[in-house]
matplotlib code that plots the C-alpha trace (Angstrom):
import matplotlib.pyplot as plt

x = [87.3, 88.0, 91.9, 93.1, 93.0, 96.5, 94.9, 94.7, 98.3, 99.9, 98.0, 99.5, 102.9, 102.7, 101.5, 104.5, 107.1, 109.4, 109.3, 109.6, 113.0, 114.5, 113.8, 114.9, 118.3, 118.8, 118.8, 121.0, 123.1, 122.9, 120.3, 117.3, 118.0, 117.5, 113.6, 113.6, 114.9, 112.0, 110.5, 113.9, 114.1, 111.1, 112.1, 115.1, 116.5, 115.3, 114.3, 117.8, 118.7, 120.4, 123.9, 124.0, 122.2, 125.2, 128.0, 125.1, 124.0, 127.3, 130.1, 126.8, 128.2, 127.3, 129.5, 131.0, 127.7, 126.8, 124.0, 121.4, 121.8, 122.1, 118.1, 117.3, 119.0, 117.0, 113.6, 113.7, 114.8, 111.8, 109.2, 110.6, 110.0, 106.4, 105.6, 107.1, 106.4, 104.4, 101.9, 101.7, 98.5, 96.6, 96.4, 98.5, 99.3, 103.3, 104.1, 106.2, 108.8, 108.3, 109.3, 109.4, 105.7, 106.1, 105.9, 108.0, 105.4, 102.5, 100.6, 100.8, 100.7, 104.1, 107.6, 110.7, 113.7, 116.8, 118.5, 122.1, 123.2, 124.0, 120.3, 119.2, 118.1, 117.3, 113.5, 111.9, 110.3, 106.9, 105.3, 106.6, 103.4, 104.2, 107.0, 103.8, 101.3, 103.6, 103.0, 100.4, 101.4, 102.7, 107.1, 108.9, 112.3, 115.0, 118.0, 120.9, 125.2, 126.0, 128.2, 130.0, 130.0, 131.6, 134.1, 135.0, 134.9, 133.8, 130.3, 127.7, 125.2, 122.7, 119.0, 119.7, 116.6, 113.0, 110.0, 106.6, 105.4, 101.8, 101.6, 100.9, 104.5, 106.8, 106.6, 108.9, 109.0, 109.2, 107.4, 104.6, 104.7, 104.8, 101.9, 100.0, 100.6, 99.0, 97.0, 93.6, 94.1, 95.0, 91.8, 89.8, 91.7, 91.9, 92.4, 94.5, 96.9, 97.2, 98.1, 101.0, 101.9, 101.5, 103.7, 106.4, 106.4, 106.7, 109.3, 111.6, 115.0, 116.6, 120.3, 119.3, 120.0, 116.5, 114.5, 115.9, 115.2, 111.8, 110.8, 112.2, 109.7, 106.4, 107.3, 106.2, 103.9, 101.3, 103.9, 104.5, 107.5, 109.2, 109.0, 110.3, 113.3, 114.1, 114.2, 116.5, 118.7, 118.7, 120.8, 123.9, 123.5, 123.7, 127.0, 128.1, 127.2, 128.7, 132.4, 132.8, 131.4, 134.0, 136.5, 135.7, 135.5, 131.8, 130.0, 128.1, 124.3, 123.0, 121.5, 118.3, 117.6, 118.2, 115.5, 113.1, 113.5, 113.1, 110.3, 108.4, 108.5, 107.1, 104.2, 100.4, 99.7, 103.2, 102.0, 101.1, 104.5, 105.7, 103.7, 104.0, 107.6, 107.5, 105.6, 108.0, 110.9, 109.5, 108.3, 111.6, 113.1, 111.5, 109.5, 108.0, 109.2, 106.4, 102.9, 100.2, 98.4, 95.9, 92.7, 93.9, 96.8, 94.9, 92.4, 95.1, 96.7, 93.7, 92.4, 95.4, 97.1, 100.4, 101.9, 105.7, 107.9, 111.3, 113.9, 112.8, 115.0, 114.1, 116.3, 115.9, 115.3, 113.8, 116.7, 115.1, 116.9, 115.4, 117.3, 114.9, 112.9, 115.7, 117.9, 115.7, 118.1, 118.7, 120.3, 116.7, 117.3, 119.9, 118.8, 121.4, 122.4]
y = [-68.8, -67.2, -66.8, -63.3, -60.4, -59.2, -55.9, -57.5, -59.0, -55.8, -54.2, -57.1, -56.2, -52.6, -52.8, -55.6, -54.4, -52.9, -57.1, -58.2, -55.8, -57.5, -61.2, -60.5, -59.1, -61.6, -64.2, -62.2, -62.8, -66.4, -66.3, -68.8, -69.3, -73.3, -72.0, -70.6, -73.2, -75.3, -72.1, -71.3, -74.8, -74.3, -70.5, -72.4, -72.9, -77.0, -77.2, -77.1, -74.9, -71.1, -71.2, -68.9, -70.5, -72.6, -70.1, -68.3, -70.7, -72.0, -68.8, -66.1, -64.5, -64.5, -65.1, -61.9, -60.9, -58.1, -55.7, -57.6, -61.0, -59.6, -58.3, -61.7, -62.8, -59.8, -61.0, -64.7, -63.9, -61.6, -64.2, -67.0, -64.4, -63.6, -67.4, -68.4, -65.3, -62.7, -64.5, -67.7, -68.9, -66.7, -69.2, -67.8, -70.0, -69.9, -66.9, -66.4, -64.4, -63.2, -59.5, -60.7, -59.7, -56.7, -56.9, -58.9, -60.6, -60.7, -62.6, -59.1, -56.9, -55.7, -54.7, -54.9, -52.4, -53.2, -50.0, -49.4, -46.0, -44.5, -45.2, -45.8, -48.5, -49.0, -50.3, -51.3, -48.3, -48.6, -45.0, -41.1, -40.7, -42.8, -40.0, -38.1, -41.0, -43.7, -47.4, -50.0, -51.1, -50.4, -51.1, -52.0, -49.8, -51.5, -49.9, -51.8, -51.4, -53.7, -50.6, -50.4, -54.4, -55.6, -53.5, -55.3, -59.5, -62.1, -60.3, -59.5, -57.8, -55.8, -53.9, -50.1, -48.6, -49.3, -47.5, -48.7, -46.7, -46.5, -46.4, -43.3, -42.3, -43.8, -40.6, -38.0, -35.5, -32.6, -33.0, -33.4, -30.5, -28.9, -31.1, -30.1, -26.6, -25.7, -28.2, -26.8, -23.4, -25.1, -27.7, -24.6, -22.5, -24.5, -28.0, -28.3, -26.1, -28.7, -31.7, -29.9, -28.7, -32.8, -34.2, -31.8, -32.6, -36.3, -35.9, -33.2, -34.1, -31.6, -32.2, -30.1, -26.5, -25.0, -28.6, -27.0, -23.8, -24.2, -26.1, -23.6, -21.1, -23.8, -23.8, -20.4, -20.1, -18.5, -15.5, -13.2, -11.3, -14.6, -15.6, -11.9, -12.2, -16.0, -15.1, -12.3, -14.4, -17.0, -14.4, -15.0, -18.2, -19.0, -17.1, -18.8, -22.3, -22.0, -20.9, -23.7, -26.1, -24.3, -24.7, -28.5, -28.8, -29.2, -28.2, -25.1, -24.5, -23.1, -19.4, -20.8, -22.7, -18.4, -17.4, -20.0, -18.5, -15.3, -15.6, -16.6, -12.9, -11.7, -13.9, -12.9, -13.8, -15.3, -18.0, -19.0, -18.3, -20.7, -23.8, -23.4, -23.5, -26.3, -28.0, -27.0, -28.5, -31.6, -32.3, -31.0, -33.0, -36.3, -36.4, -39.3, -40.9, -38.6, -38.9, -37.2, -39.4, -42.1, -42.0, -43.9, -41.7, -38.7, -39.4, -40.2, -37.1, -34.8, -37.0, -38.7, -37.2, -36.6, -37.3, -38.6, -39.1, -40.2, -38.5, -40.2, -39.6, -40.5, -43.1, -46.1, -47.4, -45.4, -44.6, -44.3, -41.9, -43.1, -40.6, -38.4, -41.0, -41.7, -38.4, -35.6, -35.2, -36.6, -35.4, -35.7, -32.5, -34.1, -36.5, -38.4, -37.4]
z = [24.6, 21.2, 20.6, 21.2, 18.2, 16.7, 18.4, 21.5, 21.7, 20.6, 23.6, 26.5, 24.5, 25.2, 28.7, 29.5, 27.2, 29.8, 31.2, 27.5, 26.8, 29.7, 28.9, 26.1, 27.0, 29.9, 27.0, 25.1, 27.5, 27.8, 31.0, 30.7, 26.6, 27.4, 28.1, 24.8, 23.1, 21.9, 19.9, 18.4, 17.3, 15.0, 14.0, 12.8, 9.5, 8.3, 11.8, 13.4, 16.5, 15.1, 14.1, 17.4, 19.7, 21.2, 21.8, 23.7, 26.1, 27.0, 26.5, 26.5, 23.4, 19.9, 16.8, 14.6, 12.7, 10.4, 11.4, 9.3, 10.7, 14.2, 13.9, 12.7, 16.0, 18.3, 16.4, 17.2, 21.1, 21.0, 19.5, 21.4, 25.0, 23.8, 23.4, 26.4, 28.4, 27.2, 25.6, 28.1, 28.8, 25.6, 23.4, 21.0, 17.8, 16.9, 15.5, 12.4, 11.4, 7.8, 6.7, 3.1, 3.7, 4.3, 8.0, 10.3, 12.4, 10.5, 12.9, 15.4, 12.0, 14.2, 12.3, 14.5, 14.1, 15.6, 14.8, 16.9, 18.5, 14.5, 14.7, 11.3, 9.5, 5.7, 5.1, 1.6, -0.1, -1.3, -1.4, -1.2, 0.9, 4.3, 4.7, 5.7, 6.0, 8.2, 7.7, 7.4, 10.7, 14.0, 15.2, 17.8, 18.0, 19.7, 20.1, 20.5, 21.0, 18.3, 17.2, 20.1, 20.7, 17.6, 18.5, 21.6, 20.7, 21.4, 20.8, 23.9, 22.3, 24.6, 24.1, 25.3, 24.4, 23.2, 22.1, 20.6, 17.6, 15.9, 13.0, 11.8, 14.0, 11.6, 9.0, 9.4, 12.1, 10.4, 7.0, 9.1, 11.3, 8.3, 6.5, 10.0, 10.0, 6.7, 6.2, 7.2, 5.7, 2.0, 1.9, 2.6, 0.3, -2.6, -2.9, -6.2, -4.2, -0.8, -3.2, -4.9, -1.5, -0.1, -2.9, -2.5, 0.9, 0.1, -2.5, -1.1, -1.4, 1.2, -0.3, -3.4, -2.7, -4.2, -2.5, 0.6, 0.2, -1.0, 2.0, 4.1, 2.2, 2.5, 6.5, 6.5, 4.0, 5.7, 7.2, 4.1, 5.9, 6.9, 3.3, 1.5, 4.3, 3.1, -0.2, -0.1, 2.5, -0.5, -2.4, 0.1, 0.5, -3.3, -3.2, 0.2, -1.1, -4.8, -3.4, -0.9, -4.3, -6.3, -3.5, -3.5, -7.8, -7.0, -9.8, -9.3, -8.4, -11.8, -11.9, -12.6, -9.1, -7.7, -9.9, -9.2, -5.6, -7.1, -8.6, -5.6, -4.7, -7.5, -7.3, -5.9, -3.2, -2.0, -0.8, -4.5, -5.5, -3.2, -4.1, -7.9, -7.4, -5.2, -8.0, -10.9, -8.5, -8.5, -12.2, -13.2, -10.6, -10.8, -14.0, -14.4, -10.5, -9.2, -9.2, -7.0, -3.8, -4.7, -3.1, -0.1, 0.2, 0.1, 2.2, 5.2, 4.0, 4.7, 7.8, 9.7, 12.3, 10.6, 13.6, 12.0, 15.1, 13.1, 10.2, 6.6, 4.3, 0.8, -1.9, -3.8, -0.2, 3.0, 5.7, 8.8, 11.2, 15.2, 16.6, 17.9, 19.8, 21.8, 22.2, 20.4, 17.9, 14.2, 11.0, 9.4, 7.9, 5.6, 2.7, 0.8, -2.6]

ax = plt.figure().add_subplot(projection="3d")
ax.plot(x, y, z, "-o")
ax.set_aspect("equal")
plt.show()
């Protein structure tokens, strides 16, 4: 019999990860780690046991770590419970740990995010487009109370939530609603027109005041009233947001971001108006830190789903906002400056 596919064991993982979460967590606390042991032995450093692994199986808690070393400590308890458990009996090679690839278990093309209940991580940035796109690969969320653990030594660190993503889910909620929404109308439209309209989408940066606005606009760019309304609501909101920066000795937003907004009206058809000065925002923005989809990008951009079920914000490095996949909420309206 032919070992199993990395689509195959991501499959058995979905259909027993409810089982899996609580392995896992029963060894987090100390239950049935000796088990474990022999596949923790080889995930560890020079082939020594983790630094961990003691205090757990004799006082079930873990040492004072920081956030980063405490997914290290989640990923190993979940490789050593698919070995042992999952997996048993599929003659499954070891599997390694290795996100210095790109992905954390490359031998189930599987990332693991082990966000706690501020639910964010930070994740290597590669592309603009996988805010609309996703990944190369599907995650496993686990939320954890490492927040509210450390808080409350010796450490006993606990799994509260999970949730499988594809792929293509790992993109941001709300960019692709609004990728979705217009998508069809703009290939058919005019093409030069959708891929301004895509990489403002994947380079909006929704703490500048006109990036915020503007977006606000492309949400609605197929409702001419909604847009005419925004625009003169823009007016007070200018105002409104320059005396609280004054307030703060903020500098102010210049005159010109109001007239980009301005201009929009003036434009035939609105619609237009809106994506050119989506555009401008970003070449003035980002110069040279932009650059349109490749053909691979593109492609997913006019195929995929655009089915982004997380807050992206974009930086030097993604933040990853999970918040919605656990309480419908997040602050994924808010990028950081």
């Amino acid at each position: 019999m032919s070992p199993p596919t990395k689509a195959s064991l991501r499959r058995r993982l979905q259909d027993e990860l409810d089982p899996t979460i609580n392995r896992v967590n029963a060894a987090l606390r100390g239950k049935s780690i000796v088990k474990l042991e022999p596949v923790l032995l080889r995930l560890g450093r020079g082939g020594h046991l983790p630094h961990w692994y003691e205090g757990l199986k004799r006082s079930h808690t873990l040492p004072n770590l920081d956030g980063k070393t405490i997914g290290s400590v989640v990923e190993m308890i979940l490789v050593a419970v698919l070995e042992t458990s999952t997996f048993a009996g599929l003659q499954v090679p070891p599997l390694r740990i290795n996100p210095a690839r790109g992905v954390d278990l490359p031998d189930l093309d599987l990332g693991v995010k082990s966000p706690s209940t501020n639910f964010c991580t930070s994740e290597p940035f590669f592309s603009a487009y996988e805010r609309l796109t996703g990944s190369d690969h599907d995650a496993l969320i686990l939320l954890t109370d490492y927040q509210e653990a450390k808080k409350r030594p010796p450490l006993r660190l606990q799994i509260l939530r999970h949730r499988y993503l594809r792929k293509t889910q790992i993109a941001d909620h709300g960019l692709c609603a609004t990728a979705r929404k217009h998508r069809k109308a703009l290939l058919e439209e005019n093409e030069a027109w959708a891929r301004k309209f895509f990489r403002f989408l994947a380079y909006v940066n929704q703490s500048d005041w006109l990036a915020k606005r503007l977006l606000g606009l492309a949400e609605n760019l197929d409702v001419e009233t909604t847009i005419r309304r925004q625009v003169a609501d823009s007016e007070d909101d200018f105002q409104r947001v320059n005396a609280a920066r004054e307030e703060a000795s903020r500098p102010p937003i210049p005159e010109e971001d109001l007239e980009s907004v301005r201009r929009v009206a003036k434009t035939r058809p609105l619609r237009l108006g809106v994506i050119d000065a989506a555009d401008n925002w970003v070449l003035s923005s980002l110069k040279d830190a932009s650059r349109p989809p490749n053909d691979n990008e593109w492609q997913r951009l006019c195929d995929g789903p655009l089915d982004g079920a997380i807050g992206m914000s974009f930086a030097l490095q993604w933040r990853y906002n999970f918040g919605r996949i656990f309480n419908g909420s997040t602050d994924e309206a808010e990028d950081s400056d």
